[in-house]
C-alpha positions as CSV (number, residue, x, y, z in Angstrom):
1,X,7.4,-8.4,0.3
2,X,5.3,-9.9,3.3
3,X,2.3,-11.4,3.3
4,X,-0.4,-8.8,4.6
5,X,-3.4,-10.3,5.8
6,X,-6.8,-7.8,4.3
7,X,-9.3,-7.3,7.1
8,X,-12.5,-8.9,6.8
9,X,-16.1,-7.6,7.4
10,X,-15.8,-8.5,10.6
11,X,-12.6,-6.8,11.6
12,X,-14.8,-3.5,10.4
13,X,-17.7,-4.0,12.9
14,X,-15.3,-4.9,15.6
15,X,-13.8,-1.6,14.6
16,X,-16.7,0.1,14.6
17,X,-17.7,-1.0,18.7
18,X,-14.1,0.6,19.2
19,X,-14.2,3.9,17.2
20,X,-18.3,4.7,18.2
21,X,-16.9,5.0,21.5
22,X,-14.9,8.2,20.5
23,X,-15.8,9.4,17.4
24,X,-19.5,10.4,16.1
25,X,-21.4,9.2,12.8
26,X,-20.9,11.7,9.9
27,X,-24.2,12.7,7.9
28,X,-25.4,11.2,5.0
29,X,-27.0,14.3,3.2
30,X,-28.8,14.2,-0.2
31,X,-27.9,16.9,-2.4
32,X,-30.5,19.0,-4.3
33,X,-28.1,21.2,-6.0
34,X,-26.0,18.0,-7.3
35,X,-28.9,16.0,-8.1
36,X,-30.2,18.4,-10.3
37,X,-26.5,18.8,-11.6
38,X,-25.4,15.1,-12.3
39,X,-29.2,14.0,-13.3
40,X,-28.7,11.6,-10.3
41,X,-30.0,11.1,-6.8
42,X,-26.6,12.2,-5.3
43,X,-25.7,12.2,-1.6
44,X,-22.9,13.4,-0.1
45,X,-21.4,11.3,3.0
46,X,-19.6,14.5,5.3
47,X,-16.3,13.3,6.7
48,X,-15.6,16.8,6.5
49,X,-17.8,16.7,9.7
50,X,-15.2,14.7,11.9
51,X,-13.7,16.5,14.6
52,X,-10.4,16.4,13.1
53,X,-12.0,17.2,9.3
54,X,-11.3,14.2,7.6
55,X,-12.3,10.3,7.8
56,X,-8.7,9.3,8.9
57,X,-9.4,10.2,12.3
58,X,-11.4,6.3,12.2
59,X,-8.3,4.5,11.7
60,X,-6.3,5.7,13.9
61,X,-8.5,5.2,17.0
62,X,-8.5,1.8,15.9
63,X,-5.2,0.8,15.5
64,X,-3.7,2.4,18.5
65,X,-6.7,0.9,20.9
66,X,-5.2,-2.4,19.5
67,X,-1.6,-1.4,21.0
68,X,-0.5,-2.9,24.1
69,X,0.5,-0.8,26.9
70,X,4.1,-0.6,26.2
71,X,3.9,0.1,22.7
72,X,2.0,3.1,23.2
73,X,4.4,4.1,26.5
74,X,7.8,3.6,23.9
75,X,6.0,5.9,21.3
76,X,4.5,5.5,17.7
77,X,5.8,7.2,14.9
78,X,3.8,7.3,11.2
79,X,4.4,9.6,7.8
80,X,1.8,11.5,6.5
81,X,1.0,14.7,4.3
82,X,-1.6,15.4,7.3
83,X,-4.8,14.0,7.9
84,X,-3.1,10.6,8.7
85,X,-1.1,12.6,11.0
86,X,-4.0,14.0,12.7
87,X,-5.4,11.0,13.1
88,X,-2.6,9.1,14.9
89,X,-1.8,12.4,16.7
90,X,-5.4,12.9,18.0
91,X,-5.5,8.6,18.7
92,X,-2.3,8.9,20.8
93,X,-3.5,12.1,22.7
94,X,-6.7,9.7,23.6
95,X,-5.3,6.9,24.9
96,X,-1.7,8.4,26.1
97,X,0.2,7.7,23.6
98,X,3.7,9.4,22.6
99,X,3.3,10.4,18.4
100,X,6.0,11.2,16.5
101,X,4.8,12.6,12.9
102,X,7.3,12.7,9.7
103,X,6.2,15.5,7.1
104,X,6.9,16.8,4.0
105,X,8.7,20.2,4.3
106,X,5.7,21.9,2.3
107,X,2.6,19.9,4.6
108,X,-0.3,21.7,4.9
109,X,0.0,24.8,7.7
110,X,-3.6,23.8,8.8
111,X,-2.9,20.2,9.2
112,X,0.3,20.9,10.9
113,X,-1.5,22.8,13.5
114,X,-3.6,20.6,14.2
115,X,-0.8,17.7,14.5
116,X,1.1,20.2,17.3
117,X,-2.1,21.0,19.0
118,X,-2.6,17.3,19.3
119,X,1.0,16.8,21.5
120,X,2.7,15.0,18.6
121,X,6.0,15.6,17.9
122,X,6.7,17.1,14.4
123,X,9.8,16.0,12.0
124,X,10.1,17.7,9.3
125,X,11.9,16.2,6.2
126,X,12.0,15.9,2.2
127,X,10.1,17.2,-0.4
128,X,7.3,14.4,-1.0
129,X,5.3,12.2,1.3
130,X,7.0,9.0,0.2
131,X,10.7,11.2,1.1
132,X,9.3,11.5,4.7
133,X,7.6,7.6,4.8
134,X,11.2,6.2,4.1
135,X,12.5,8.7,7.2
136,X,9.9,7.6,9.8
137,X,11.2,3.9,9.0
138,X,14.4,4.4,9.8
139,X,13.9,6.3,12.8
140,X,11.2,3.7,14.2
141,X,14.0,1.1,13.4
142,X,16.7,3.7,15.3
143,X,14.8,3.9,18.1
144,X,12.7,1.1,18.1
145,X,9.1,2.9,17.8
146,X,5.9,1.6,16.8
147,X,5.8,2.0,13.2
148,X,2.1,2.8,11.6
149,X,2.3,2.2,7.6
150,X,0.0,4.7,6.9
151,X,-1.6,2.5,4.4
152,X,-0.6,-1.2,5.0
153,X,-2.0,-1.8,8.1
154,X,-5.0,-3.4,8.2
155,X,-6.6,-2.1,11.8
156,X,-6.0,1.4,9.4
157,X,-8.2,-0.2,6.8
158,X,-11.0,-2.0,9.0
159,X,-11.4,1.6,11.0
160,X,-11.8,3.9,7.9
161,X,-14.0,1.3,6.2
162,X,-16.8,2.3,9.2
163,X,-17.8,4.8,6.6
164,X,-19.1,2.5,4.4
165,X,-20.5,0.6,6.6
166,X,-22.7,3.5,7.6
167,X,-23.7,4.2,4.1
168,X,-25.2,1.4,3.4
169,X,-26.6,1.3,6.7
170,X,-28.2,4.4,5.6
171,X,-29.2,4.3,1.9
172,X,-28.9,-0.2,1.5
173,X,-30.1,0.9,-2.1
174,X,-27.3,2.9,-2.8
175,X,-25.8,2.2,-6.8
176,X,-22.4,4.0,-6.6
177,X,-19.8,5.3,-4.0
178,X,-17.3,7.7,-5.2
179,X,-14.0,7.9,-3.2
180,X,-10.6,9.7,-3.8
181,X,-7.4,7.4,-3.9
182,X,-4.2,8.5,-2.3
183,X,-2.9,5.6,-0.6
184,X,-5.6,3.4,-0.6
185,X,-7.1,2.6,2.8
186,X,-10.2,4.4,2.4
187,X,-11.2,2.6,-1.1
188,X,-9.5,-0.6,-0.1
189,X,-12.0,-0.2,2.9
190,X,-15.2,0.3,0.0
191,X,-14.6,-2.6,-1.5
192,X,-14.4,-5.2,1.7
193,X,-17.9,-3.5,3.0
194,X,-19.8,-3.7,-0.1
195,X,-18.1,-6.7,-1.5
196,X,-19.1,-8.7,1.6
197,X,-22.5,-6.8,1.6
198,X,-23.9,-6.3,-1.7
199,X,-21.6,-7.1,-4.5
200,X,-23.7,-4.8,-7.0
201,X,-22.8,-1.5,-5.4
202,X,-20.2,-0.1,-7.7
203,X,-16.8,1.5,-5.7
204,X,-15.0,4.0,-7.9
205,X,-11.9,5.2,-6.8
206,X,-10.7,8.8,-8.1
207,X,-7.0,10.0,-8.2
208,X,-5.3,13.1,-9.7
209,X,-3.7,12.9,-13.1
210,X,-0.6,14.9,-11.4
211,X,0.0,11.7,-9.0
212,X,-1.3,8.6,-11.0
213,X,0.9,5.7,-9.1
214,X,-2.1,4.3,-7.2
215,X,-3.9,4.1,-11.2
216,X,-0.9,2.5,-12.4
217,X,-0.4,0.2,-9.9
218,X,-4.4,-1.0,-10.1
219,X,-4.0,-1.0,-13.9
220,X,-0.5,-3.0,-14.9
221,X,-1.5,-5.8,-11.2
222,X,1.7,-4.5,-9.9
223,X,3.4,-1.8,-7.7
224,X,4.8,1.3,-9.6
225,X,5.4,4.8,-8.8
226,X,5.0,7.8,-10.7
227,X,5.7,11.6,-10.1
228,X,3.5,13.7,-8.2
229,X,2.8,16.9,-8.7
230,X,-0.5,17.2,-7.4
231,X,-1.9,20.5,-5.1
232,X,-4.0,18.1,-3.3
233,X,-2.4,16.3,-0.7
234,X,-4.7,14.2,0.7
235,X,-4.0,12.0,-3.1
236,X,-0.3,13.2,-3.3
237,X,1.7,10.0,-3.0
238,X,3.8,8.9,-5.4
239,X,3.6,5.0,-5.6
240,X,1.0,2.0,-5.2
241,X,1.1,-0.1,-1.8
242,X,0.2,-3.5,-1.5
243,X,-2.1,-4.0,0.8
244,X,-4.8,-2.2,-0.7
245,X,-3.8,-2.6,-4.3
246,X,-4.4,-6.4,-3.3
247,X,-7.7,-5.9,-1.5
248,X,-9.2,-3.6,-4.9
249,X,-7.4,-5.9,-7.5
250,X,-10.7,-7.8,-8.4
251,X,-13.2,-5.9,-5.6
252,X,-12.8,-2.5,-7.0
253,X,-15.4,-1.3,-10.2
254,X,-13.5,1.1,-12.0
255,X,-10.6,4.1,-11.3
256,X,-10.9,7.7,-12.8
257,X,-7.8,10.1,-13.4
258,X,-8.8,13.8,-13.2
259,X,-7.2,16.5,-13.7
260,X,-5.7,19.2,-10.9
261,X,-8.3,22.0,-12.8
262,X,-11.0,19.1,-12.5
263,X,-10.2,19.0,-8.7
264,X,-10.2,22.8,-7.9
265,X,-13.4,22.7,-10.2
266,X,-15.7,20.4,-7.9
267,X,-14.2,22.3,-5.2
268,X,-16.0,25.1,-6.3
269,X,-19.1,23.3,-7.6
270,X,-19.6,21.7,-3.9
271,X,-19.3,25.3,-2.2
272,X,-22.1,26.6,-4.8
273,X,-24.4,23.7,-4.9
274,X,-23.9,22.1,-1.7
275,X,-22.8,24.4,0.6
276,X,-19.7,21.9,1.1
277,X,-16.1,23.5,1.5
278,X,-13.9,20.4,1.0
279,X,-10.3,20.1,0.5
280,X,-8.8,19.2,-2.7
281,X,-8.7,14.9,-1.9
282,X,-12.3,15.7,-0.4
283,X,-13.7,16.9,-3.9
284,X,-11.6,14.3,-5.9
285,X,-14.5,11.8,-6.0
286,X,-16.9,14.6,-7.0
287,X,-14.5,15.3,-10.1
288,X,-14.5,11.9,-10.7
289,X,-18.1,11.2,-11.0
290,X,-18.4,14.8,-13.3
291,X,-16.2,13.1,-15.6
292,X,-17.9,9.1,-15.7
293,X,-21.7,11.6,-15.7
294,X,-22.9,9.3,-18.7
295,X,-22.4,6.3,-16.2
296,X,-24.0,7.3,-13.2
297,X,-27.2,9.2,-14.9
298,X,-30.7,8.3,-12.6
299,X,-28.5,6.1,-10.0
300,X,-28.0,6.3,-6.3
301,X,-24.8,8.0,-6.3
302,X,-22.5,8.7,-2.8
303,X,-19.5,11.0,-3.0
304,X,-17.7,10.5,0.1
305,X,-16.3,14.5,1.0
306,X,-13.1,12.9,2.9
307,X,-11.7,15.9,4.6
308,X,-12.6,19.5,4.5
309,X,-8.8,20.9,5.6
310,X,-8.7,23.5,2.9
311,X,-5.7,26.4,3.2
312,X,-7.4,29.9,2.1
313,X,-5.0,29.9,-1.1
314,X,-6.0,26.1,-2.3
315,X,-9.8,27.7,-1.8
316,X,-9.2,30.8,-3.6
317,X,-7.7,28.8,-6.4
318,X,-10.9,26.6,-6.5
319,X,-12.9,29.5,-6.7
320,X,-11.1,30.9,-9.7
321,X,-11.0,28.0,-12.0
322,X,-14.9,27.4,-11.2
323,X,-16.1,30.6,-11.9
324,X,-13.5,30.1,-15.3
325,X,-15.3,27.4,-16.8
């Protein structure tokens, strides 16, 4: 496999002069509700708040400002469950770019709105988001697009790490920063900010039981896949990738498996004690940081909300298992 070169510090401020120019700061809100819940001083960081609904929207501005002019004219294609989609789709639309998004037949109605709203052109095929990854790579190869890994690309990773960056801008002091794990950019991205800033702050990266690959990977210091079976999916991928498995190998503090019931559960925690309606990936890290409690009591605790795209049936699910418990 190629040598993939991990963005630096940096590569995330030079990102950040780029993506300020388009997108807005999300809030960094402390959480009375959670505090009281987690016997912490928990914020919540609001990527939710993102015009598109979910901090992907930071990477793709950054990597398609870095195409030249003929790379956007010939057209980009990417794979994604959605908010990668809606990222690149709304990047393209900014800077005139042709998008051409591979999905899983079952992707998320509100996500594929979105994407068509945006001008990109949908395709449609297989059952998981890895099915569809392997489809956009042939077709950029067929027709000689711009392929976007949606998770090995490092201008992916420097732009989504901005939200770390404005964390700690925020709350230096911060202990802990909780962040769901699909592919990996957005933790990958943790760990380069705080690693380069303050070593101490601990990055925990959260993942559903139902599509452990990215765990597996982190654990066994090699790429495996797994099944996924997952509801969520923002964390529904079904295998590790390098470039952020490399970047978290010895950066990252610890990874949490929770369960699907765990997910819809902080789902419905958020909506009650922080007035926060986040999609299933969103609430991952909260599940994550419910379950690791013990570790986190009287700390400075972020849980990064990462999208709020939520379909009225994964909500209503939420809502049933929460009030259940």
């Amino acid at each position: 496999m190629a040598q993939l070169t991990s963005p630096t510090l940096k590569d995330v401020y030079l990102a950040r002069q780029i993506i300020g120019r388009f997108l807005p700061r999300t809030p960094l809100q402390f959480s009375a509700g959670l505090s009281e819940f987690l016997g912490a001083e928990v914020y919540l960081k609001h990527e939710d708040h993102m015009p598109l609904g979910a901090f992907k929207a930071r990477g793709g501005i950054n990597f398609i400002a870095n195409l030249s002019g003929a790379e956007r004219e010939l057209g980009v294609i990417t794979a994604s469950t959605g908010n990668h989609g809606q990222s690149i789709a709304n990047a393209c639309n900014v800077f005139g770019a042709k998008a051409f998004i591979t999905l899983p037949e079952n992707a998320n109605p509100l996500k594929v709105n979105a994407m068509r709203a945006l001008g990109a052109e949908l395709i449609f095929f297989g059952k998981t988001f890895d099915e569809s990854r392997s489809h956009a790579e042939e077709l950029a190869e067929k027709h000689g697009y711009r392929y976007v890994h949606p998770v090995n690309e490092p201008l992916l990773i420097a732009g989504v790490a901005t939200e770390t960056l404005e964390i700690i801008e925020e709350l230096p002091d911060v202990d802990d920063i909780f962040l769901p794990l699909g592919g990996g950019s957005g933790v990958a991205g943790a760990c380069i900010v705080t690693n380069s800033i303050n070593p101490d702050i601990r990055v925990w990266a959260a993942q559903s039981d139902s599509a452990p690959a990215g765990y597996l990977s982190w654990r066994e210091g090699q790429l495996l896949q797994s099944p996924m079976a997952t509801f969520a999916e923002g964390v529904a991928t079904g295998s590790g990738y390098q470039l952020p498995q490399e970047i978290m190998r010895h950066k990252l503090h610890d990874f949490v498996l929770v369960s699907d019931d765990d997910i819809r559960y902080a789902m419905g925690l958020l909506i009650e004690k922080a007035h926060t309606m986040s999609e299933g990936a969103g609430a991952t890290g909260t599940a994550a940081a419910i379950k690791r409690n013990p570790d986190i009591l009287s700390k400075k605790v972020v849980l990064v909300i990462t999208g709020g795209n939520v379909t009225l049936d994964q909500l209503t699910g939420a809502i049933s298992v929460y009030q259940a418990r």
